[in-house]
N, C-alpha and C positions, 0 to 999 in steps of 0.2 A: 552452395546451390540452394536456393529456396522452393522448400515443399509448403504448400499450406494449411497441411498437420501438421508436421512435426519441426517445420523451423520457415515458419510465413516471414514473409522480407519484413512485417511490420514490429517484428520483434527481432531482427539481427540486425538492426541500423550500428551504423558506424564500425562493422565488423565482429562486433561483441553480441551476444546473444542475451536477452533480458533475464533469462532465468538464470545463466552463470553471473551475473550482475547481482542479481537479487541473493542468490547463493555465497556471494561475497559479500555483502552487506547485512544479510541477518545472522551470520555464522557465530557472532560473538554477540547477540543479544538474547540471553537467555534470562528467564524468569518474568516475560510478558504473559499476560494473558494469550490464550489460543485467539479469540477473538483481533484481539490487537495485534497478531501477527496475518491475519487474514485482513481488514483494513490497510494495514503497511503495504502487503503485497500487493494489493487490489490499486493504492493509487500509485506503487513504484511503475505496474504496468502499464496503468492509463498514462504517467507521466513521460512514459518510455516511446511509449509508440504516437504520442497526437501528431505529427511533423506526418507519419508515414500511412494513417487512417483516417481517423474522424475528427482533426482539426479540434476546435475548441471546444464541443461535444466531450472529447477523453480529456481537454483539462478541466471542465466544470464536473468530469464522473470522479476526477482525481479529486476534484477541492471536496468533492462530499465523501469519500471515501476518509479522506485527511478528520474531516467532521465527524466522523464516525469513528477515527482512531482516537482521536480526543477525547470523546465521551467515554473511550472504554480504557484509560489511562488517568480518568482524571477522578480523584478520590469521592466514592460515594458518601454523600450525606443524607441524614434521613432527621424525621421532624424531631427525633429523641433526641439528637445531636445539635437542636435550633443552627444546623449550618453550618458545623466547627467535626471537624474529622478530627479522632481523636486516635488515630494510629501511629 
C-alpha cells in the first residue's frame, strides 16, 4: 500500500522498494569515501524513480549526481604532483 512518507509509489515501482535495492547494492562496498556514497545514493534514487515522478528532470539530477561521484572517486592532484598521483 502506498503512503507518501514512508513508502510513496515513486519509490516501490516494480514491487521492490528503492531503499531495499540500494541496501543490497552498497552492502559489500566498503572503504568509499562518506561523500561517494552519498552521490551513489543520491543518483541510484533519481535513476529509480524518473518513469514514476519527474521524467528526464531525475535522469539529468542522476547524470550530475554520477558527476559528482566521480570527482570524489577520482584521485586528487595537486600542482606539487604536476598532475601524476603518486599513491
Amino acid at each position: 500500500m502506498s503512503n507518501p512518507v514512508s513508502h510513496p509509489s515513486h519509490y516501490t515501482g516494480g514491487g521492490i522498494e528503492c531503499k531495499e535495492a540500494m541496501k543490497a547494492a552498497f552492502g559489500g562496498a566498503n572503504g568509499l569515501p562518506a561523500m561517494a556514497f552519498y552521490w551513489w545514493g543520491c543518483a541510484f534514487k533519481y535513476l529509480w524513480r524518473w518513469r514514476y515522478k519527474n521524467g528526464k528532470q531525475d535522469l539529468e539530477k542522476c547524470k550530475q549526481c554520477i558527476d559528482f561521484l566521480i570527482e570524489e572517486i577520482e584521485p586528487k592532484t595537486t600542482t606539487e604532483t604536476r598532475g601524476f598521483n603518486h599513491e
